[in-house]
C-alpha positions as CSV (number, residue, x, y, z in Angstrom):
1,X,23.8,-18.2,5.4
2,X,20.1,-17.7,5.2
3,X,18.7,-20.0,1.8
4,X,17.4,-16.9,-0.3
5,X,19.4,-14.1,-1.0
6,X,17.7,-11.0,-1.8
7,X,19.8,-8.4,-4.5
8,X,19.0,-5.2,-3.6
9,X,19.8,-1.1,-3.8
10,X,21.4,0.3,-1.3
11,X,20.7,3.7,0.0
12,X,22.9,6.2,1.3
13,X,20.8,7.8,4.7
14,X,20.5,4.0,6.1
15,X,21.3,0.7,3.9
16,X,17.5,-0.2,3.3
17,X,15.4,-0.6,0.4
18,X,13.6,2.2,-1.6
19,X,13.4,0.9,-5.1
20,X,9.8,0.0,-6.7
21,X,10.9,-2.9,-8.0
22,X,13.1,-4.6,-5.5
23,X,10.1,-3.8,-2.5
24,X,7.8,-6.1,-4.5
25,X,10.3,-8.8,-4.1
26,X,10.8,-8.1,-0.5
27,X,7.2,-7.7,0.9
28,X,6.7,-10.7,-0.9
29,X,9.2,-12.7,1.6
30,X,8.2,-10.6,4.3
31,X,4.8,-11.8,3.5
32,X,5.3,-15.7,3.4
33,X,7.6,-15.2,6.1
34,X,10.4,-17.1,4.5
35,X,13.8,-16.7,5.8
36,X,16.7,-14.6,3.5
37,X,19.3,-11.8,3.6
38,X,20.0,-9.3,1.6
39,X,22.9,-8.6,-0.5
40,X,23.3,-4.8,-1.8
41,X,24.8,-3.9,-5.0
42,X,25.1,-0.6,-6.6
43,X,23.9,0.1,-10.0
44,X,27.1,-0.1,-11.8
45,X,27.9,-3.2,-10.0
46,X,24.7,-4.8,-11.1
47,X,25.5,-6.4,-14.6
48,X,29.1,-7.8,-13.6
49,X,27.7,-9.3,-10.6
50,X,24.3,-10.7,-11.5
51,X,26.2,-11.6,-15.0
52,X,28.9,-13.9,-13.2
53,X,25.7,-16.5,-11.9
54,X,24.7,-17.1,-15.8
55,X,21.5,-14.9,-15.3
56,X,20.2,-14.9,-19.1
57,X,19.7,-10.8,-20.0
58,X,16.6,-9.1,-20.3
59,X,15.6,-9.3,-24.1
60,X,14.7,-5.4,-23.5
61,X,15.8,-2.4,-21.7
62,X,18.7,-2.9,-19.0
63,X,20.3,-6.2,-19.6
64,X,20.7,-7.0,-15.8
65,X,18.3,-5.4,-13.9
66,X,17.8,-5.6,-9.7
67,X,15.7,-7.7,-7.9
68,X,17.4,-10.6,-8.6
69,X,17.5,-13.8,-6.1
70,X,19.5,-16.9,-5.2
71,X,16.6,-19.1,-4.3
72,X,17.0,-22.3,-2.0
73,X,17.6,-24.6,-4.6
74,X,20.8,-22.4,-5.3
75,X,19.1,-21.3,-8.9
76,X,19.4,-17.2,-9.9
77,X,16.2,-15.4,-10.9
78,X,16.1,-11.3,-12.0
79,X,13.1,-9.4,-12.4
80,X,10.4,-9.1,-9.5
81,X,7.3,-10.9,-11.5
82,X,9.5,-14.3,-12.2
83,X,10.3,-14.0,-8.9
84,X,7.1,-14.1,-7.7
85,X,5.8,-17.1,-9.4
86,X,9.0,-19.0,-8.2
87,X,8.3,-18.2,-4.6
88,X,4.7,-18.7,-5.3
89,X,5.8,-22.3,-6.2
90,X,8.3,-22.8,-3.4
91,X,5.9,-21.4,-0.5
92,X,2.0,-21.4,-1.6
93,X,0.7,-20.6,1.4
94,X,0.7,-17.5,2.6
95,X,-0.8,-17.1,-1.9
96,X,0.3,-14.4,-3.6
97,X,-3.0,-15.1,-5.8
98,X,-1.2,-14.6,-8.7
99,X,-4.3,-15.7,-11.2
100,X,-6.6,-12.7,-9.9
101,X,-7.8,-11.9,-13.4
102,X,-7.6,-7.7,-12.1
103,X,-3.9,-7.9,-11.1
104,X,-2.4,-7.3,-15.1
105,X,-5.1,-4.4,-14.7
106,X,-3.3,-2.6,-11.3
107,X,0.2,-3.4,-12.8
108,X,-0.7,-1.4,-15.9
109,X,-2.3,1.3,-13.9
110,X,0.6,1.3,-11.2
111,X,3.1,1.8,-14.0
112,X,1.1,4.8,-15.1
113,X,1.1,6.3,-12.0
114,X,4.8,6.0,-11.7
115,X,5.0,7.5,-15.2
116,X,2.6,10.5,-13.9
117,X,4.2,11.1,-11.1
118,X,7.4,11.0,-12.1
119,X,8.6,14.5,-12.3
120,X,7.8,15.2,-8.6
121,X,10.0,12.4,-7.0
122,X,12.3,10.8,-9.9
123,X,15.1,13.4,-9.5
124,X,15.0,13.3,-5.8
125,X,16.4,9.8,-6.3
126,X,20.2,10.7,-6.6
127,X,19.7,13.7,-4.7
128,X,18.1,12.1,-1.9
129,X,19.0,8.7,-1.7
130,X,21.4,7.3,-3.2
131,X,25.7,7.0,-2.7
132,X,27.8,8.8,-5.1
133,X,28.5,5.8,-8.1
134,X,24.5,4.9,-7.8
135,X,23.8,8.6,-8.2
136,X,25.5,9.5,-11.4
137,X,24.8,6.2,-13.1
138,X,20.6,7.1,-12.3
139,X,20.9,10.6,-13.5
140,X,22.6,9.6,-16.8
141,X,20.5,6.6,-18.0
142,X,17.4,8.4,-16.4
143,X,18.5,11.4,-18.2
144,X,19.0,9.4,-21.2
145,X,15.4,7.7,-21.0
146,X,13.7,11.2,-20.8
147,X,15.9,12.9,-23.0
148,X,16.8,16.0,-20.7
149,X,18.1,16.0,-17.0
150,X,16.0,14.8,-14.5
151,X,16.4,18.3,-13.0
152,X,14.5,19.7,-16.5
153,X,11.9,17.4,-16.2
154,X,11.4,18.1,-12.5
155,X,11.6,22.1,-13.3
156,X,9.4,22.0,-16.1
157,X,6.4,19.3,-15.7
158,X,6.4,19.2,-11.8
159,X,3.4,21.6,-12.2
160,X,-0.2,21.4,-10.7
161,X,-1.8,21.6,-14.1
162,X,0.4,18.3,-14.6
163,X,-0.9,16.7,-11.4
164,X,-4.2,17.2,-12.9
165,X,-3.3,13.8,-14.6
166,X,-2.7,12.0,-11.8
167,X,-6.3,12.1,-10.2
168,X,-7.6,9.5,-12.6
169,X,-5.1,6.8,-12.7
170,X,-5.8,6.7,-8.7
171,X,-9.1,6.9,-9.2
172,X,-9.4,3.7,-11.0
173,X,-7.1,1.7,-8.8
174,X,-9.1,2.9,-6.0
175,X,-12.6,2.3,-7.5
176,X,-11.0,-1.6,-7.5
177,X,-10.2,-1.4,-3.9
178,X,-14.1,0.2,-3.1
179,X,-15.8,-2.3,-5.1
180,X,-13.8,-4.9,-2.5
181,X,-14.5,-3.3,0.6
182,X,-10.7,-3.0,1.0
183,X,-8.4,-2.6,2.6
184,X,-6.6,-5.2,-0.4
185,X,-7.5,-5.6,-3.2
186,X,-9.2,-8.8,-2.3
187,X,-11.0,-7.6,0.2
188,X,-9.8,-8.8,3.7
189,X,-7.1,-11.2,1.5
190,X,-3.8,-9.6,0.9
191,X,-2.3,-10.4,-2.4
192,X,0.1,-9.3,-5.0
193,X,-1.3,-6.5,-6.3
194,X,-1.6,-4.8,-2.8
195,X,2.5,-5.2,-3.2
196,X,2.7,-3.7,-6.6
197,X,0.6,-0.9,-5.4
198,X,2.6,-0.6,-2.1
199,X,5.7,-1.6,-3.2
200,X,5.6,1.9,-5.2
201,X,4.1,4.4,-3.0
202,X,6.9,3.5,-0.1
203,X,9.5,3.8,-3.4
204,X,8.0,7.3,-3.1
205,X,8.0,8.0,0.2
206,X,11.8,6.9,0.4
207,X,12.1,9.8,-2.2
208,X,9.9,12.2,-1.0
209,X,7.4,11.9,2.0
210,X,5.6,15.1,0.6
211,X,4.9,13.5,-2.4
212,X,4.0,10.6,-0.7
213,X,1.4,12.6,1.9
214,X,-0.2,14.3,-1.7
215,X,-0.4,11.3,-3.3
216,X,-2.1,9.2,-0.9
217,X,-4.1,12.6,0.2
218,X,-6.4,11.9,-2.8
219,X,-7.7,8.9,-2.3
220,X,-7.8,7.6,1.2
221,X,-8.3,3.7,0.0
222,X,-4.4,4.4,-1.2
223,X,-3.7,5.5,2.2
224,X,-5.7,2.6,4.1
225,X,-3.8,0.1,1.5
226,X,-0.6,1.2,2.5
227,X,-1.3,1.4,6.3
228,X,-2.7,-2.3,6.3
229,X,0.5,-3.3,4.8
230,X,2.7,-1.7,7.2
231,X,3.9,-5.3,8.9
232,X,5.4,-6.4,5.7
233,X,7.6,-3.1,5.4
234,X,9.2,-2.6,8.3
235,X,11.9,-5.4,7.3
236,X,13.7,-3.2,4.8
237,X,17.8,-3.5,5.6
238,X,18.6,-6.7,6.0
C-alpha cells in the first residue's frame, strides 16, 4: 500500500478525477512527486466513511467533505488547503509557496469564477459525469444550494448577457499572470495558486470541454497556465 491515500470522486465514463477540489490535492502530489493511491468514494458514502477515521466535521457547510487524505504518518486530513500545508510540511521541496502574499487574492477570484460560470457546466455534472447514487445526491443538495434545479439555473442564466460577467473576474487573474511574465503565477516558478486556478478549469473541462474552450478562449494567459501544467494532470485515476 502506497503511504498517502488520496479520497476522491469517482466518475462514471472512466474512474478519474474531475472535482475542483479534489484536483488541487492531486496536482499537488503529482507535483512533489510523492508516492499514493487513490481511494474513490461516492458522495453519499463520504460522511460514513471519512466519519469512521475520527475526521473532526467542517464547522460549516457539508460536514465531511472530499479531498480528504491518510497521510504517511497514518493521520486523516479533509479539505484541500489543510492538506496543502501538511504536505507542504512533509515534502518542502518541490514548495508549494504557500506564503505568496497574492495567492488568498486568486482563491477569492477563482471562487468567483466558479460562481459565474456556474450555470454553463454545474448541471452537466450528474448528467455528464457522474454514476447513478453520486448523481441524485449532487442534483438535490446543488438544487438545494441554488434554490431551483440545476436544470432551471442552467435554462435561465446560461445566457450571453450573463457571460458578460465572467470577462472581468479573468481579467484580473490574468493581469496577475501578465504582470509575471507567466506562464505561473510566479513567473517561471509553479506554485499553488497555478493549482487552484488549474485545478478548476480541468473540473470544467471534465464537465464540459465547450465551456472549457470559451473560457480559456478569453484570455490566452488562462490557456498557457493550463497547458504548462499539463505534466501534473495526466495522473488522474489512480
Amino acid at each position: 500500500m502506497s503511504q498517502i491515500i488520496l479520497f476522491d470522486l469517482p466518475s462514471k465514463d472512466r474512474c478519474a478525477c474531475w472535482s475542483y477540489n479534489p484536483w488541487k490535492t492531486r496536482l499537488t502530489l503529482n507535483f512533489k512527486g510523492v508516492d499514493y493511491t487513490t481511494e474513490w468514494l461516492e458522495y453519499p458514502d463520504i460522511a460514513a466513511r471519512l466519519k469512521s477515521f475520527d475526521i473532526p466535521p467542517n464547522k460549516k457547510g457539508a460536514e465531511y467533505t472530499i479531498p480528504a487524505v491518510r497521510l504517511a504518518d497514518g493521520t486523516y486530513l479533509m479539505d484541500s488547503f489543510p492538506i496543502a500545508e501538511a504536505l507542504e510540511k512533509a515534502y518542502p521541496a518541490p514548495s508549494l509557496h504557500l506564503d505568496w502574499e497574492k495567492l488568498p487574492e486568486v482563491i477569492e477570484k477563482i471562487n468567483q469564477l466558479s460562481e459565474a460560470t456556474t450555470p454553463w457546466w454545474k448541471a452537466k455534472v450528474p448528467r455528464n459525469l457522474l454514476l447513478p447514487r453520486s448523481a441524485e445526491y449532487f442534483s438535490r443538495t446543488r438544487g438545494q444550494r441554488y434554490n431551483m434545479p440545476l436544470e432551471q439555473l442552467e435554462k435561465e442564466l446560461a445566457t450571453e448577457e450573463k457571460w458578460v460577467e465572467v470577462k472581468p473576474i479573468s481579467g484580473d487573474l490574468c493581469a496577475l499572470l501578465k504582470a509575471s511574465g507567466g506562464p505561473y503565477y510566479k513567473g517561471t516558478t509553479p506554485s499553488y495558486a497555478d493549482f487552484v486556478t488549474v485545478g478548476f478549469l480541468q473540473c470544467v473541462k471534465r464537465a464540459d470541454e465547450s465551456v472549457f474552450e470559451k473560457l480559456v478562449g478569453l484570455e490566452q494567459e488562462l490557456k498557457k497556465l493550463y497547458d504548462a501544467c499539463g505534466k501534473w494532470l495526466e495522473r488522474d485515476d489512480h
